[in-house]
HTML snippet that shows the backbone in 3Dmol.js (N, CA, C, O; Angstrom):
<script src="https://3Dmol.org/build/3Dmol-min.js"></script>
<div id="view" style="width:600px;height:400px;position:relative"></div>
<script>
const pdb = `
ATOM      1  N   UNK A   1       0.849  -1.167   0.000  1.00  0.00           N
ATOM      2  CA  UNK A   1       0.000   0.000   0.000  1.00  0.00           C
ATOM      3  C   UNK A   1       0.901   1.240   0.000  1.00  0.00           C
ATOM      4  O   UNK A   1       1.782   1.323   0.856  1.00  0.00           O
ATOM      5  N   UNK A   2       0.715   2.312  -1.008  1.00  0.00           N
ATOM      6  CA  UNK A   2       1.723   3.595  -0.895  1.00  0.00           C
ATOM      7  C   UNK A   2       0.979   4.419   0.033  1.00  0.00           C
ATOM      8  O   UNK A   2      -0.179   4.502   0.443  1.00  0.00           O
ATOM      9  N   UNK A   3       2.650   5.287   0.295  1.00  0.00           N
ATOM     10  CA  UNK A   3       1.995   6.393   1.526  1.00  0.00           C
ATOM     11  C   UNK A   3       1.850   7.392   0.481  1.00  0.00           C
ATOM     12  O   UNK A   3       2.451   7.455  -0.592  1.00  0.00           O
ATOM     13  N   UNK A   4       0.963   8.159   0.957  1.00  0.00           N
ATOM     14  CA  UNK A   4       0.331   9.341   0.470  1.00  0.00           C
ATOM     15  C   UNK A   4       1.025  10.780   1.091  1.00  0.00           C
ATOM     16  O   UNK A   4       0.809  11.348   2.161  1.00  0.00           O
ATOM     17  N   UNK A   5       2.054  11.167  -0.160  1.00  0.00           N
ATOM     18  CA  UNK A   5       3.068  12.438   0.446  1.00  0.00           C
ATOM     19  C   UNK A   5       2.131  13.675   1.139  1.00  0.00           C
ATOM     20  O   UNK A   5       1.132  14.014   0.505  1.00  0.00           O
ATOM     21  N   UNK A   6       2.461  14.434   2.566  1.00  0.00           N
ATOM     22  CA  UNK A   6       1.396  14.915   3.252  1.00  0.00           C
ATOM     23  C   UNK A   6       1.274  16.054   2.195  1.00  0.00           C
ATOM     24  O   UNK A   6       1.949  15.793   1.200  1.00  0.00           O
ATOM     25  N   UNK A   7       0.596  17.268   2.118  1.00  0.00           N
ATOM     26  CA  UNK A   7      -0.286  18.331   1.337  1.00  0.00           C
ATOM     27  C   UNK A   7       1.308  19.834   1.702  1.00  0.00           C
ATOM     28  O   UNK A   7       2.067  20.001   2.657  1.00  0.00           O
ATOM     29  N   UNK A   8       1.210  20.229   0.987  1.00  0.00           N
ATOM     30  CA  UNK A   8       2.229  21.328   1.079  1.00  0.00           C
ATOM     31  C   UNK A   8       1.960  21.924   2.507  1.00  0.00           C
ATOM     32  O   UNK A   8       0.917  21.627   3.089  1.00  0.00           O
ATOM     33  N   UNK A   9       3.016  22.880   3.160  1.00  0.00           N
ATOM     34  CA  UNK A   9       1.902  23.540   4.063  1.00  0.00           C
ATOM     35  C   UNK A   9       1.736  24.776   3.941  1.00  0.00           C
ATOM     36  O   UNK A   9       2.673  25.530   3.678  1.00  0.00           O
ATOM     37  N   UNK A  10       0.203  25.276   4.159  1.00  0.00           N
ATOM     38  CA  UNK A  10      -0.107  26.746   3.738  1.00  0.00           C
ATOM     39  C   UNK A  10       0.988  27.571   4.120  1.00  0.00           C
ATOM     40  O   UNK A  10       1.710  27.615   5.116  1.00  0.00           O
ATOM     41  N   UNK A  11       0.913  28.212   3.055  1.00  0.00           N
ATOM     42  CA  UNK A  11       1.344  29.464   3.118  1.00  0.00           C
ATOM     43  C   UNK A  11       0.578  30.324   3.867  1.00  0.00           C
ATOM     44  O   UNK A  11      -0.640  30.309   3.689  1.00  0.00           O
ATOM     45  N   UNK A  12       1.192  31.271   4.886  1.00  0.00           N
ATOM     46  CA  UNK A  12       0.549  32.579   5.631  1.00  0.00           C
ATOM     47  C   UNK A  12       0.938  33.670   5.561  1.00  0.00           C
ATOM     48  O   UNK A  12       2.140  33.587   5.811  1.00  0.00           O
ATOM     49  N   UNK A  13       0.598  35.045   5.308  1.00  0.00           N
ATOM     50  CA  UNK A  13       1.233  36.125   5.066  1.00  0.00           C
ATOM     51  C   UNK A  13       1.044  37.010   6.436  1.00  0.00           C
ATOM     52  O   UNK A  13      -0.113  37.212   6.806  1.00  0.00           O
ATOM     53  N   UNK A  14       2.133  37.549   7.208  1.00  0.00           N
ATOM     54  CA  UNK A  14       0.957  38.394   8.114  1.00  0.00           C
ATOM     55  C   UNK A  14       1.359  39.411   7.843  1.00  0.00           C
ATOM     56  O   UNK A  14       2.184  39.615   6.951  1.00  0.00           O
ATOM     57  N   UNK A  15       0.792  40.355   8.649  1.00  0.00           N
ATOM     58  CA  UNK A  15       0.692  42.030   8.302  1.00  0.00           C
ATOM     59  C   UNK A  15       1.692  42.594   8.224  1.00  0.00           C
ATOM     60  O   UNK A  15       1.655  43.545   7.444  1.00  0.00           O
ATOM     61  N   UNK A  16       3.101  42.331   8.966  1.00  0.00           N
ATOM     62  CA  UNK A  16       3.947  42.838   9.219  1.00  0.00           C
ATOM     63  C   UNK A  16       4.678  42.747   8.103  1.00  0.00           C
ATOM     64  O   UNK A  16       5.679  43.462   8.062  1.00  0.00           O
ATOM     65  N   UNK A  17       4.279  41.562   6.523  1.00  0.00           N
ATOM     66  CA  UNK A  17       4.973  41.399   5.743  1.00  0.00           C
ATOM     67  C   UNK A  17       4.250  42.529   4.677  1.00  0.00           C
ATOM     68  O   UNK A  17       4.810  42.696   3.594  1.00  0.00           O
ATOM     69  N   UNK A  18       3.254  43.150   4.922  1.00  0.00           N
ATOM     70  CA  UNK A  18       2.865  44.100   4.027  1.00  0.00           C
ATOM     71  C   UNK A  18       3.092  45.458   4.025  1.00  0.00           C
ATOM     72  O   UNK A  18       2.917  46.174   5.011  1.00  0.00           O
ATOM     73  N   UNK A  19       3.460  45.817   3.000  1.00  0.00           N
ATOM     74  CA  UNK A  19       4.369  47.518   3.039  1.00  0.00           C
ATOM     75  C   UNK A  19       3.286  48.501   3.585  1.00  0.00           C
ATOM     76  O   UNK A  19       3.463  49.485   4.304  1.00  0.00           O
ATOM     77  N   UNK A  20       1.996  47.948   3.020  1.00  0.00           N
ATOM     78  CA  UNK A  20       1.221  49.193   3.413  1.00  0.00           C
ATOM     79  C   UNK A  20       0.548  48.560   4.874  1.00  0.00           C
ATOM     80  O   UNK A  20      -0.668  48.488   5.050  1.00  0.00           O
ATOM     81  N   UNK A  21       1.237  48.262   5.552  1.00  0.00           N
ATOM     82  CA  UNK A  21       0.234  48.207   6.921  1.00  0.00           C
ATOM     83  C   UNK A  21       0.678  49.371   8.245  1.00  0.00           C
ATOM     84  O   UNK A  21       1.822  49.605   8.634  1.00  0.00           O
ATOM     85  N   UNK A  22      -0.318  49.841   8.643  1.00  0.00           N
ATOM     86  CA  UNK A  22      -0.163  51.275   9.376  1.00  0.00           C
ATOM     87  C   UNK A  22       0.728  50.335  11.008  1.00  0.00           C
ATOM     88  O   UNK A  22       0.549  49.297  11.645  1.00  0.00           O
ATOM     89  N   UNK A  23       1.697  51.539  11.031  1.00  0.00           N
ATOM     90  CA  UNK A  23       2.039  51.130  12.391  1.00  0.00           C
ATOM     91  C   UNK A  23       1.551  51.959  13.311  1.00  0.00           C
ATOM     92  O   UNK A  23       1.328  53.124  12.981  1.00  0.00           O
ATOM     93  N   UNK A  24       1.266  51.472  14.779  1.00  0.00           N
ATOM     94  CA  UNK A  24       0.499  51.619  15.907  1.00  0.00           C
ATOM     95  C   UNK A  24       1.327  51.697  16.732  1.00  0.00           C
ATOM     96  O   UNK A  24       2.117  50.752  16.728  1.00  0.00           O
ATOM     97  N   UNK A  25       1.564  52.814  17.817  1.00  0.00           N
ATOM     98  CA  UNK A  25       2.135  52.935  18.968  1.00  0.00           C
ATOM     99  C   UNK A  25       0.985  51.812  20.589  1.00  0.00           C
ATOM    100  O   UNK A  25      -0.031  52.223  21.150  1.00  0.00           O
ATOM    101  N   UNK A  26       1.632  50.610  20.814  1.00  0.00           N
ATOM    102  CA  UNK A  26       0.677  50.122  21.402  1.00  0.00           C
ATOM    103  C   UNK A  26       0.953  49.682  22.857  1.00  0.00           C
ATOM    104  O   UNK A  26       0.476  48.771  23.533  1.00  0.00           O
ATOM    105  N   UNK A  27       2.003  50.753  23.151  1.00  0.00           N
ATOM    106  CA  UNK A  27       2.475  50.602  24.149  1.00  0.00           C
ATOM    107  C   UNK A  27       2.059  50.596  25.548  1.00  0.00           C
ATOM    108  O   UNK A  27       2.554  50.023  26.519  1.00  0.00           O
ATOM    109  N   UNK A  28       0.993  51.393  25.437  1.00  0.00           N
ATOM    110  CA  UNK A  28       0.278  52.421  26.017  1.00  0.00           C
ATOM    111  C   UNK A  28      -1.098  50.944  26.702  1.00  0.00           C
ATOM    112  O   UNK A  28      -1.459  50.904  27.878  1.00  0.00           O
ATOM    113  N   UNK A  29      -1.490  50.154  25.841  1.00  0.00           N
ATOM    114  CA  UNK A  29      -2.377  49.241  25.894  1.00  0.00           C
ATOM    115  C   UNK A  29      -1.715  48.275  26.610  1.00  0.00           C
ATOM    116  O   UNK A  29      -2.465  47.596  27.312  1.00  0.00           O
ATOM    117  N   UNK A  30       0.009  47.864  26.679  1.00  0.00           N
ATOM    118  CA  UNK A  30      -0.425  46.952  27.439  1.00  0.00           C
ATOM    119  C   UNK A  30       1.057  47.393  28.984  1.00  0.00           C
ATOM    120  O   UNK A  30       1.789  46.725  29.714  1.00  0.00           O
ATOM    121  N   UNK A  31       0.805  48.713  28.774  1.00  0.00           N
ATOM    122  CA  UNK A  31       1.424  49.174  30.277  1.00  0.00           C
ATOM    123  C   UNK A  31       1.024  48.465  31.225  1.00  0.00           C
ATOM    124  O   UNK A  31      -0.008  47.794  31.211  1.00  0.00           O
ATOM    125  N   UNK A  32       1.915  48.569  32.253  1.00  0.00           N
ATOM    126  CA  UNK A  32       1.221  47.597  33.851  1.00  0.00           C
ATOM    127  C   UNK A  32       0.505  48.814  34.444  1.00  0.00           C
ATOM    128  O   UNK A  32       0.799  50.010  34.418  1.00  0.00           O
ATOM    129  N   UNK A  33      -0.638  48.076  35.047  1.00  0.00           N
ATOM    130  CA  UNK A  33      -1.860  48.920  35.273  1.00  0.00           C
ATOM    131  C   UNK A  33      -1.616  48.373  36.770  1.00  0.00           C
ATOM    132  O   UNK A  33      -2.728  48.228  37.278  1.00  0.00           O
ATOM    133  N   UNK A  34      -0.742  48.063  37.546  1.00  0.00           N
ATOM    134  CA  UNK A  34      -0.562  47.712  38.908  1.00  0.00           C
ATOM    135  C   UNK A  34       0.420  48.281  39.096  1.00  0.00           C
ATOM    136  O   UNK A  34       1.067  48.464  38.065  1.00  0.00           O
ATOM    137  N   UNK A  35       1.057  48.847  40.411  1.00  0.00           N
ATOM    138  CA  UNK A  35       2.253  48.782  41.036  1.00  0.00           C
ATOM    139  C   UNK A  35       3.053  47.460  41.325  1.00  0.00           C
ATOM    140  O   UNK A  35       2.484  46.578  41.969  1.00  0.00           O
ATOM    141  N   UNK A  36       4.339  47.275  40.886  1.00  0.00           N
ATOM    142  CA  UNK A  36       4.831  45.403  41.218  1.00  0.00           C
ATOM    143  C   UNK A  36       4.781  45.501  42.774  1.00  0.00           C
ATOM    144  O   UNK A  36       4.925  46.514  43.458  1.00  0.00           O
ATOM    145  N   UNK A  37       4.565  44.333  43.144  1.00  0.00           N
ATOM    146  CA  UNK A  37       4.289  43.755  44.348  1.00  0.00           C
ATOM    147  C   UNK A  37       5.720  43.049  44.758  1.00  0.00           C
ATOM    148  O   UNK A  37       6.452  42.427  43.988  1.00  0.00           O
ATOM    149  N   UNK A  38       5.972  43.332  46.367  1.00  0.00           N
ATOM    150  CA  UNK A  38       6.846  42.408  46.835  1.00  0.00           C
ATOM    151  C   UNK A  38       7.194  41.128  46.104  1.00  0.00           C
ATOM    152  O   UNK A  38       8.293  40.918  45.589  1.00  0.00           O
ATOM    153  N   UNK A  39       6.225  40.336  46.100  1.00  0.00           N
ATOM    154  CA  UNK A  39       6.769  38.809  45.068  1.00  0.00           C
ATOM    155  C   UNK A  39       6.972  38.783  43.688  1.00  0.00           C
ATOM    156  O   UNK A  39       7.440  37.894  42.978  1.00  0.00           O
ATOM    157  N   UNK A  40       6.362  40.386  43.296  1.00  0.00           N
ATOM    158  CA  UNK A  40       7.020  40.501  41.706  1.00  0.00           C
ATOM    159  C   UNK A  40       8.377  40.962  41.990  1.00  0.00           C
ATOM    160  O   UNK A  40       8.974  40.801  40.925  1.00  0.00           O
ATOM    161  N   UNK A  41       9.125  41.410  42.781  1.00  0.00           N
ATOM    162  CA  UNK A  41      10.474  41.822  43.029  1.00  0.00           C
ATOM    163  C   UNK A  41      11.407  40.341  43.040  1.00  0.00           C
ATOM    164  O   UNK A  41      12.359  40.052  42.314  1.00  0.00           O
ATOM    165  N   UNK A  42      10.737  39.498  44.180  1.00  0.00           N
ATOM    166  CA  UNK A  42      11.544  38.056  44.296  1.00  0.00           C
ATOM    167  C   UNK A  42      11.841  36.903  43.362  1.00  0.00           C
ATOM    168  O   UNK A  42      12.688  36.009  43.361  1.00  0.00           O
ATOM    169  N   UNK A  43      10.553  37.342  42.340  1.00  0.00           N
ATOM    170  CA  UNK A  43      10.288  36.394  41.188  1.00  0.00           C
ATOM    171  C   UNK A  43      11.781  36.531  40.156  1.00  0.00           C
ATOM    172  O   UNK A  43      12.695  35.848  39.696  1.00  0.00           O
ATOM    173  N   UNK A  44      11.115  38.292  40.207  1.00  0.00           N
ATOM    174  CA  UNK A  44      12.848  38.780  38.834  1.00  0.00           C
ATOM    175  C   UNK A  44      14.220  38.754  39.922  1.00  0.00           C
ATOM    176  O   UNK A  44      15.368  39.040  39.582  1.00  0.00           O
ATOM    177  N   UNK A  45      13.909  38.456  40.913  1.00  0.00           N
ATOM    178  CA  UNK A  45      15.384  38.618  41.569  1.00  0.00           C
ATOM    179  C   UNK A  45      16.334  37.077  41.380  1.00  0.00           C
ATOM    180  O   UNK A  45      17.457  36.780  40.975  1.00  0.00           O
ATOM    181  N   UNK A  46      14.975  36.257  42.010  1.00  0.00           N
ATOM    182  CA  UNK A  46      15.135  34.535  41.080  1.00  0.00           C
ATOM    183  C   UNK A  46      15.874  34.602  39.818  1.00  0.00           C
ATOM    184  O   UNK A  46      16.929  34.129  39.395  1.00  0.00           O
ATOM    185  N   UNK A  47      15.007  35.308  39.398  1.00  0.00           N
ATOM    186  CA  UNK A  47      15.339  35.071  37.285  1.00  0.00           C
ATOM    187  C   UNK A  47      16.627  35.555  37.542  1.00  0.00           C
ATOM    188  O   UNK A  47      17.629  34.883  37.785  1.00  0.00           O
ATOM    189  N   UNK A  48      16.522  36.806  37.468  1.00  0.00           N
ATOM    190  CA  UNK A  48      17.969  36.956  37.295  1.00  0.00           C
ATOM    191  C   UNK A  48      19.631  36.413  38.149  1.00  0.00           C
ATOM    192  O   UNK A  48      20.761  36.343  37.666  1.00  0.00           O
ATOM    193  N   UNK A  49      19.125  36.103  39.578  1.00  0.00           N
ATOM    194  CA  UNK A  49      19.765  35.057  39.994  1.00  0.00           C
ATOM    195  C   UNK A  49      20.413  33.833  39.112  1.00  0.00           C
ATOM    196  O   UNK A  49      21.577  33.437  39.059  1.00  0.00           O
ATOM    197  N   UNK A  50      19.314  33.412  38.485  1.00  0.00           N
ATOM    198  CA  UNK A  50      19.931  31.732  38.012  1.00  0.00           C
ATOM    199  C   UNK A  50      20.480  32.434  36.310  1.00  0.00           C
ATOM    200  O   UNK A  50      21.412  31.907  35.703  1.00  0.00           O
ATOM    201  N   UNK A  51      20.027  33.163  35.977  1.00  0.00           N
ATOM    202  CA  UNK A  51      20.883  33.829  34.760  1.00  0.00           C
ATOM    203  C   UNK A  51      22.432  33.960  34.937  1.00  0.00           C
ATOM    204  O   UNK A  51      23.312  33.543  34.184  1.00  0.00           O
ATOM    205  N   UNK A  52      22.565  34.735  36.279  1.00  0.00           N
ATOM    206  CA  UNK A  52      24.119  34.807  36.915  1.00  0.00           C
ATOM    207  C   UNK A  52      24.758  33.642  36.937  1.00  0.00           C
ATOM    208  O   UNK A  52      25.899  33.451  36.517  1.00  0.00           O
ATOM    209  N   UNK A  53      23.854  32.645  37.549  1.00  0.00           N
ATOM    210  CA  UNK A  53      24.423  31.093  37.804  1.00  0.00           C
ATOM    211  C   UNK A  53      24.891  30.250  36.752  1.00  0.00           C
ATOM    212  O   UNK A  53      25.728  29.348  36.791  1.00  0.00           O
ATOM    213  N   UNK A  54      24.053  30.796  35.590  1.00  0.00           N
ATOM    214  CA  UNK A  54      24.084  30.223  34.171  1.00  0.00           C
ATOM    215  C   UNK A  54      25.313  30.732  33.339  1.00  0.00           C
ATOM    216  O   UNK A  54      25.933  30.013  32.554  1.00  0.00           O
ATOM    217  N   UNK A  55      25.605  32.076  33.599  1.00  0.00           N
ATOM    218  CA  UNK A  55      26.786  32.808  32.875  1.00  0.00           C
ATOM    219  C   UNK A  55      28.071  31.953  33.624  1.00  0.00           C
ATOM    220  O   UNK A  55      28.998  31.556  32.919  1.00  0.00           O
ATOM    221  N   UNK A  56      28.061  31.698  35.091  1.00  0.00           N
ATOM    222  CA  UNK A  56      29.161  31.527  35.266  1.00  0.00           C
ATOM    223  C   UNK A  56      29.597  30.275  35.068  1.00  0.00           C
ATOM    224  O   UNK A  56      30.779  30.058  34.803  1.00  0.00           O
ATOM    225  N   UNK A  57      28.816  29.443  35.159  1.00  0.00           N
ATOM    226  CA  UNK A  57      28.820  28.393  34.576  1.00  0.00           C
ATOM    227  C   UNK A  57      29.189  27.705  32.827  1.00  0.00           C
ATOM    228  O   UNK A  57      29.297  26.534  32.461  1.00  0.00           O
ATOM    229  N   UNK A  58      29.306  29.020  32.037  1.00  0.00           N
ATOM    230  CA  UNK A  58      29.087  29.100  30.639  1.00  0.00           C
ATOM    231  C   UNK A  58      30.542  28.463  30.117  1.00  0.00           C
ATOM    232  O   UNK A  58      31.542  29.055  30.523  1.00  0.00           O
ATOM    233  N   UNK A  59      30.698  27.550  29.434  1.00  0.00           N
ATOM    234  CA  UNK A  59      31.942  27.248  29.119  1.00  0.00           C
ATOM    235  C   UNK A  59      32.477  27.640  27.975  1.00  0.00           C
ATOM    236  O   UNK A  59      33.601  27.386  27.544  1.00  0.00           O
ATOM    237  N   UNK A  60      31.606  28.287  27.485  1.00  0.00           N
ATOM    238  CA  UNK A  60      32.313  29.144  25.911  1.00  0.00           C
ATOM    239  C   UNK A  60      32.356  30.687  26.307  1.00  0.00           C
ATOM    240  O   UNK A  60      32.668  31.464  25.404  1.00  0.00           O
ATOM    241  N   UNK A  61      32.144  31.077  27.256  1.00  0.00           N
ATOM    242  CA  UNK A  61      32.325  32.462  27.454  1.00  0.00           C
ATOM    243  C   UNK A  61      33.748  32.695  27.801  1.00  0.00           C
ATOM    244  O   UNK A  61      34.224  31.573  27.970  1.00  0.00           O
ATOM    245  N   UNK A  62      35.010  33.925  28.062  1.00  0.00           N
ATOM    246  CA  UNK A  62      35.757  34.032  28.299  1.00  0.00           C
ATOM    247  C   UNK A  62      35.001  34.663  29.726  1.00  0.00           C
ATOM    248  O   UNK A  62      33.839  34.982  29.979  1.00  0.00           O
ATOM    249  N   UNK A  63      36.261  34.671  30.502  1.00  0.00           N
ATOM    250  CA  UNK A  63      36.263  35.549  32.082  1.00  0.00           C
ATOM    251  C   UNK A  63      35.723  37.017  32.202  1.00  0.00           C
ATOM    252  O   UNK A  63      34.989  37.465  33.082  1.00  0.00           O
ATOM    253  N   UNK A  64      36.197  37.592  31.233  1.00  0.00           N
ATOM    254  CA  UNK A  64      35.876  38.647  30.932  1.00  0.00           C
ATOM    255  C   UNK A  64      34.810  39.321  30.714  1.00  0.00           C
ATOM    256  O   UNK A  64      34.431  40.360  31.253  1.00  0.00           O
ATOM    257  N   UNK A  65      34.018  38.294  29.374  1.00  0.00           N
ATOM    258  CA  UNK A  65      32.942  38.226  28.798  1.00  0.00           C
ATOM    259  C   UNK A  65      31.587  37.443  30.539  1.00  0.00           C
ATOM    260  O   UNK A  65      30.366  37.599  30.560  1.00  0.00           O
ATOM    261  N   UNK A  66      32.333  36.792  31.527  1.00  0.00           N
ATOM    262  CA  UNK A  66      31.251  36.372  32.377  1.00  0.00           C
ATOM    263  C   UNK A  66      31.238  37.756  33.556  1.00  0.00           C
ATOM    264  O   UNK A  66      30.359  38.070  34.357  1.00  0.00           O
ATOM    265  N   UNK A  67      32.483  38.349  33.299  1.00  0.00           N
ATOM    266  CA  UNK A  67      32.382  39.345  34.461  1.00  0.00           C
ATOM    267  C   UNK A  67      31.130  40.523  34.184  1.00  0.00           C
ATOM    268  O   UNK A  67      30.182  40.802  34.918  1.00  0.00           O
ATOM    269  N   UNK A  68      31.532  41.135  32.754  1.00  0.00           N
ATOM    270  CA  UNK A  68      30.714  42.041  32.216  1.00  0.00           C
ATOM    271  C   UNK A  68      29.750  41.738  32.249  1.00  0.00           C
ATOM    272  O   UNK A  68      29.069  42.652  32.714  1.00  0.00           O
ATOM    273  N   UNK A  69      28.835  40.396  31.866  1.00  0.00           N
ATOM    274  CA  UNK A  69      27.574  40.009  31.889  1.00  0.00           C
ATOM    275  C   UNK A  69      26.987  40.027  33.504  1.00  0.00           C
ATOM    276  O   UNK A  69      26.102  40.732  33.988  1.00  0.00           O
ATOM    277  N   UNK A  70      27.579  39.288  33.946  1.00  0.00           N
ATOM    278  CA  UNK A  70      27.158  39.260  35.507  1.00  0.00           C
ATOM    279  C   UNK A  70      26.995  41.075  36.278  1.00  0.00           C
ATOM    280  O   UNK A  70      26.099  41.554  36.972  1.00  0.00           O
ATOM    281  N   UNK A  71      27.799  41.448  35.955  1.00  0.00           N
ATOM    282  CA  UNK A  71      27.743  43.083  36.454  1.00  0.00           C
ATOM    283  C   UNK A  71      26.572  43.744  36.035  1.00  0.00           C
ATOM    284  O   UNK A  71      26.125  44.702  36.666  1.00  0.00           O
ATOM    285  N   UNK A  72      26.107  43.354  35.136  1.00  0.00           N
ATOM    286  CA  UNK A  72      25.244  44.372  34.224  1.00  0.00           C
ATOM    287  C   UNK A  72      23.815  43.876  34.773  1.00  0.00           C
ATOM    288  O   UNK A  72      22.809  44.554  34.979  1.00  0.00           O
ATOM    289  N   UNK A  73      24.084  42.052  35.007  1.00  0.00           N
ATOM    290  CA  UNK A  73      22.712  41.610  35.609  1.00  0.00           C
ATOM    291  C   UNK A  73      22.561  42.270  37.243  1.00  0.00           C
ATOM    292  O   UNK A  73      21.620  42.882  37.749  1.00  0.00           O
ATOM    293  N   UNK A  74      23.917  41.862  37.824  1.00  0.00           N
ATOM    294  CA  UNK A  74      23.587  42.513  39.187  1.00  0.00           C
ATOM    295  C   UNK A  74      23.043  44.093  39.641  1.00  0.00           C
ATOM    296  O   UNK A  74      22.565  44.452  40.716  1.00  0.00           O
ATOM    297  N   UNK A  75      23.300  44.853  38.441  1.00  0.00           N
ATOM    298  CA  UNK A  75      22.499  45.968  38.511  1.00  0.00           C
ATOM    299  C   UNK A  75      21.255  46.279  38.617  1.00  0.00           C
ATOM    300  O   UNK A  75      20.670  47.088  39.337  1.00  0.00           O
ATOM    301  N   UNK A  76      20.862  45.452  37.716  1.00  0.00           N
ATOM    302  CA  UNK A  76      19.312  44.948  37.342  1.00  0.00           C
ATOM    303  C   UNK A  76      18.380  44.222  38.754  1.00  0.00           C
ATOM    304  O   UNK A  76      17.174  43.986  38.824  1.00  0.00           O
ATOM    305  N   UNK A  77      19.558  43.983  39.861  1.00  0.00           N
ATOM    306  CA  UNK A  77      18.815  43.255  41.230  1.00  0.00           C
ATOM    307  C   UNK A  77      18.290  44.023  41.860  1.00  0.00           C
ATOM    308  O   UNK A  77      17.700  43.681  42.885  1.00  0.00           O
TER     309      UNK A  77
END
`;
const viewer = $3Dmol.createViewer("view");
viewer.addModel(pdb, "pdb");
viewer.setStyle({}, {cartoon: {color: "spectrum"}});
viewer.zoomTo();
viewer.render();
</script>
């Protein structure tokens, strides 16, 4: 019994591929409409924690290249 080769797959165009599509400032729509909260502080302090952990750990990075990265995250704490 032959297999039946599957169907091409559609093609999709989206808007962003069309010259004339209007751009929208939409920044504004999805601003935070809260003040961050204590556990939104601990959450990104996490993240960026194990990011640090991850750089130093990096075995294709040079010393250099882990110092600068790490500095720039610890700012961000």
């Amino acid at each position: 019994m032959p297999i039946d080769t599957p169907p091409p797959p559609k093609v999709e165009q989206s808007q962003a591929a069309t010259p004339d599509a209007p751009m929208v400032d939409m920044r504004d729509k999805f601003a935070r409409k809260t003040s961050p909260t204590p556990d939104d502080a601990e959450r990104t302090r996490a993240f960026i924690d194990g990011k640090i952990e991850m750089i130093r750990r990096d075995p294709n990075m040079s010393q250099t290249d882990k110092d600068r990265a790490i500095q720039e995250l610890e700012s961000k704490r």
